[in-house]
N, C-alpha and C positions, 0 to 999 in steps of 0.2 A: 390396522394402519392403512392411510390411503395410499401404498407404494409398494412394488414389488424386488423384488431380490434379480440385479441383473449380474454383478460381480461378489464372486465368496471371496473372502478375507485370504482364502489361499492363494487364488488368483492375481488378488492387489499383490501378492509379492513382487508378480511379473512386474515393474512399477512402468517400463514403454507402454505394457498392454493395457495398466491402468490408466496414465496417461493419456493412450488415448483412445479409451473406454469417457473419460472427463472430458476432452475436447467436445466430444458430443451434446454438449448441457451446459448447466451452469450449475455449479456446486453450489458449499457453505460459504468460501473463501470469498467464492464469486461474487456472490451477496452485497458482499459491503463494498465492494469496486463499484458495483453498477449506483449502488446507491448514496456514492458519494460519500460514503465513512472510512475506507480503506486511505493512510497515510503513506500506504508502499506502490499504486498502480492507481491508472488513471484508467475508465471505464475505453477510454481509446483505444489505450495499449491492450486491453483484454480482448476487446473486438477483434485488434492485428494477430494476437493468438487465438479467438476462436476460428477465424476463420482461413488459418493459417497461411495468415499472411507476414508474421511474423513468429517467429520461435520462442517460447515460454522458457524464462530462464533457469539456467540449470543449478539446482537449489542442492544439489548432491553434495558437494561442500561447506555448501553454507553452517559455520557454528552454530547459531542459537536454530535451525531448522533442523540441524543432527541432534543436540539436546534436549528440544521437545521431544523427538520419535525415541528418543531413548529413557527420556523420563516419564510417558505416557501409562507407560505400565505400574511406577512409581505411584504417581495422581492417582491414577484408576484404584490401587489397589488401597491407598489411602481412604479414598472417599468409601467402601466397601466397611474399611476400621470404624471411621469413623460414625456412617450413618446405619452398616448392619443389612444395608441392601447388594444384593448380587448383583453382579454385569456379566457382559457376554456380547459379542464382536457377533457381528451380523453380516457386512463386504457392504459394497455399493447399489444403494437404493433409489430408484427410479421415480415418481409421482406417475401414477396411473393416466389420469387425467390430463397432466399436461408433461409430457414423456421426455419434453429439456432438463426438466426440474433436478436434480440429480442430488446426493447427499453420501459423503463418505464418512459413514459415524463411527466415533469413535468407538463407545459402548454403547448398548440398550441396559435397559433398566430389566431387572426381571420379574412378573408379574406385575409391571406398570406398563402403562401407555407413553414412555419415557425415554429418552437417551442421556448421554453423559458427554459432554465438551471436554478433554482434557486439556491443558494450559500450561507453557512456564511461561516464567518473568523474569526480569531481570531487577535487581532491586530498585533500581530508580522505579521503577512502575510502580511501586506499592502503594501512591498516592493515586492510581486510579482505579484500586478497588478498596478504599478507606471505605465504611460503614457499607450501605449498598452498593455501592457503585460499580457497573461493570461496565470496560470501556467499549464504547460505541461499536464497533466494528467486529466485538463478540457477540453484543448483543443483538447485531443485525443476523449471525450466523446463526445465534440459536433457533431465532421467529423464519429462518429459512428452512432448519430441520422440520420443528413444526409444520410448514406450509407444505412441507415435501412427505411428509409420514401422516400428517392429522393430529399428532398428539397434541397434551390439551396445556403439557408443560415439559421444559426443559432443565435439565442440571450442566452448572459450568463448575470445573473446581480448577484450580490454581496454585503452581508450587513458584512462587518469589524468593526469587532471588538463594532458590536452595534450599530456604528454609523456615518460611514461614506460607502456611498453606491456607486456603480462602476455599469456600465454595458455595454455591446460589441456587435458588430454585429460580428459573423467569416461568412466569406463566404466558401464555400465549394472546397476544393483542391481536387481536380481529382486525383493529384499522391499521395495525402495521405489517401485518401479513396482508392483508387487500393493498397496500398500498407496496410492499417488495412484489406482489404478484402481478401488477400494473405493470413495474418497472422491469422485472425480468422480461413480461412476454414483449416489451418494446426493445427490448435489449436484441433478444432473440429473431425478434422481426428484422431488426438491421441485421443480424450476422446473415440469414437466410435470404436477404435482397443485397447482400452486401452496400448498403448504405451507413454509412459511416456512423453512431450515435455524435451529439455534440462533445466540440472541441472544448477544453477547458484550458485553464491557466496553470495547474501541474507540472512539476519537473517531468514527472513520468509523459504526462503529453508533449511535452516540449522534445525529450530524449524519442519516445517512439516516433513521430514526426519525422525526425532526423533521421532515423533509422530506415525509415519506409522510405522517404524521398531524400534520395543520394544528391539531385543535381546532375549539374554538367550538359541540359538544354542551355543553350546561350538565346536562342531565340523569343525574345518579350512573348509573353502572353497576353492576349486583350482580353483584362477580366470583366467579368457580370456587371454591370450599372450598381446593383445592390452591394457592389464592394467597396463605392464611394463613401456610404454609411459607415461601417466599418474603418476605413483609410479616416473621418472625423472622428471615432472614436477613440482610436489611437491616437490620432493629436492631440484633442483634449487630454486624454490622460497623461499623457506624455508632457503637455505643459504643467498641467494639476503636480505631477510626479517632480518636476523640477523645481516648481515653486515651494511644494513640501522641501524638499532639500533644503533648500537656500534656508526658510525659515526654521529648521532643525538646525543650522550650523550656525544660525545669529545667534537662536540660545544655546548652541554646546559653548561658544564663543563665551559669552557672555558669563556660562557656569566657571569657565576657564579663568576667566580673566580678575573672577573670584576668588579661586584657587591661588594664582601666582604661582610662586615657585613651587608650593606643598603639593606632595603627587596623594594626594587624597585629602578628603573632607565627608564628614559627617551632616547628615539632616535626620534629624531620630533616629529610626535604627537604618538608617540607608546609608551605603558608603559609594561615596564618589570617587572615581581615581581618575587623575590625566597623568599619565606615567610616563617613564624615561626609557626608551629601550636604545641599546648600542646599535649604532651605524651596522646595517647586512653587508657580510661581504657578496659582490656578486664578480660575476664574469665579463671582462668583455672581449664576444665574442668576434665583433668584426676584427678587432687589433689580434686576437689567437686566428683569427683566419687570415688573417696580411701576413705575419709572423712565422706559424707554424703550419701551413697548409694539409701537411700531413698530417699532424694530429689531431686537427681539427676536423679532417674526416674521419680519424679512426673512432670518432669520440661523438660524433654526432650518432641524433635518433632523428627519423622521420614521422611525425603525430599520421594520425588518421585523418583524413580530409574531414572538413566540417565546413558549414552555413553560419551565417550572419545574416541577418535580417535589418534591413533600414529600408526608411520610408521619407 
C-alpha cells in the first residue's frame, strides 16, 4: 500500500487525539464535502474547521452516528459470513506521497489489496442502493481510500433500516481518483494560504457564514468594482425567482379553481389535495405585554442575534 500507519486503532480510542490527528488532512468523510457530494457540509464550512476557524460539530450524541459505531462490528462481521473473507482494523493511514491525504478505515481485507466501508441506513434509503447503486458521497469515500492506500478495489456493505443487508465491490477509477486528487490538493492549498475555497448556495454555507461573521461593524464597506457583477446577478435572479412565483400560483390557482370545494382530485395515479385546516391559535403578544407586564417577562426567551441580507 501507498500509505503508512500513523494512528493504531488503540489510540483512535483517545477520539480529542484522533480528532485532531484528522484536522491535519483530509479524510473519507472529507472527500465528498470537497467534491461537492456531501448533503450534510458545504466544502466552506470544512475549510472554517480545517483551519480552525471554526469548531466541527459535536456528533457525541448524535443518534444515527451512535448506531453506525455500534453497528460497525454487526456489518463487518456480516460481510466476513457472508463472503468467508477475514478483516482486521488497521488505525489511521496517511498517503506517503501526498501526507494531507489521510483515511480512517474501517477494516482491511486480509490477503487482499482491500479495505471494508461499513454503513447503516435508515430504511427510506433502501432506494439508493436498489441493484448497483451506491449513493454518491459513499462512492466518493471509497475512490478516496483507494487514492490514499493504492488498492486496486474497494468493499462497502450496508445494514438498512436493521435489517436488510447490501454490500459492493467498486473498483477503482483512475479519472476519478485524478480528478478527487485535483480537488483535494486545491482544497489543501486554500487551508495552508488560508484562502477561502468558493462560496456556494448551501444551507451549510449559508449557517457557517453566519457563524464566522457575527456583524456589529455599522460602518459601510466600499466593496471591489467586480461586486457590481455580482449585485446584477442577484437581481436578475431575484426577479427570474419572482416571476417563477407568480407563474406557479396562476397554475396552483388554476388547479384549485378546478377542484372547488373537493379537498383532492385525481389525474392517474397522482392525487391532488387543496385541504381545509382549522384557524392556529396564536398569541398576541403586544396586548399580553400592555396587560400582563409581568408575565410577559417571566415568559419571554431572547433568540440569538442573526443577519439579514438585502440589496
Amino acid at each position: 500500500m501507498d500509505c503508512r500507519l500513523i494512528m493504531t486503532v488503540e489510540a483512535m480510542k483517545d477520539r480529542a487525539a484522533w480528532l485532531q490527528m484528522r484536522s491535519g488532512g483530509i479524510g473519507g468523510s472529507d472527500a465528498a464535502v470537497i467534491a461537492g457530494l456531501s448533503p450534510w457540509k458545504s466544502p466552506y464550512e470544512l475549510y472554517l474547521e480545517k483551519t480552525g476557524e471554526a469548531a466541527a460539530p459535536d456528533l457525541s450524541d448524535n443518534e444515527r452516528v451512535y448506531w453506525g459505531t455500534v453497528l460497525e462490528e454487526t456489518v463487518a462481521r456480516e460481510f466476513t459470513k457472508r463472503t468467508g473473507k477475514k478483516l482486521y482494523r488497521r488505525g489511521l493511514m496517511q498517503n506517503t506521497e501526498h501526507p494531507f491525504l489521510l483515511a480512517s478505515i474501517d477494516r482491511l481485507v486480509t490477503g487482499e489489496d482491500a479495505g471494508l466501508e461499513c454503513k447503516t441506513a435508515g430504511a427510506y434509503s433502501k432506494a439508493a442502493w436498489e441493484g448497483d447503486a451506491i449513493p454518491p458521497a459513499y462512492y466518493c469515500q471509497c475512490q478516496h481510500y483507494m487514492l490514499v492506500t493504492g488498492a486496486p478495489y474497494w468493499y462497502i456493505a450496508v445494514l438498512i433500516g436493521g435489517q436488510h443487508y447490501e454490500c459492493r465491490r467498486i473498483e477503482r477509477d483512475a479519472e476519478d481518483v485524478a480528478a478527487l486528487l485535483r480537488a483535494e490538493s486545491a482544497f489543501w492549498h486554500c487551508v495552508e494560504t488560508k484562502q477561502p475555497p468558493a462560496l456556494d448556495g448551501s444551507d451549510s454555507c449559508t449557517a457557517a457564514l453566519r457563524e464566522r461573521f457575527a456583524g456589529g461593524d455599522l460602518e459601510p464597506l466600499q466593496l471591489p468594482d467586480d461586486a457590481a457583477a455580482l449585485i446584477g446577478e442577484y437581481d436578475a435572479l431575484k426577479a427570474a425567482e419572482a416571476e417563477a412565483k407568480r407563474n406557479r400560483q396562476e397554475v396552483e390557482n388554476r388547479i384549485c379553481g378546478l377542484l372547488g370545494d373537493h379537498e383532492a382530485g385525481l389525474i392517474g395515479d397522482r392525487r391532488i389535495t387543496w385541504k381545509t385546516h382549522p384557524g392556529r391559535v396564536t398569541l398576541d403578544g403586544k396586548k399580553l405585554k400592555l396587560d400582563y407586564p409581568a408575565i410577559y417577562a417571566k415568559y419571554s426567551r431572547t433568540g440569538r442575534p442573526y443577519r439579514t441580507f438585502r440589496a
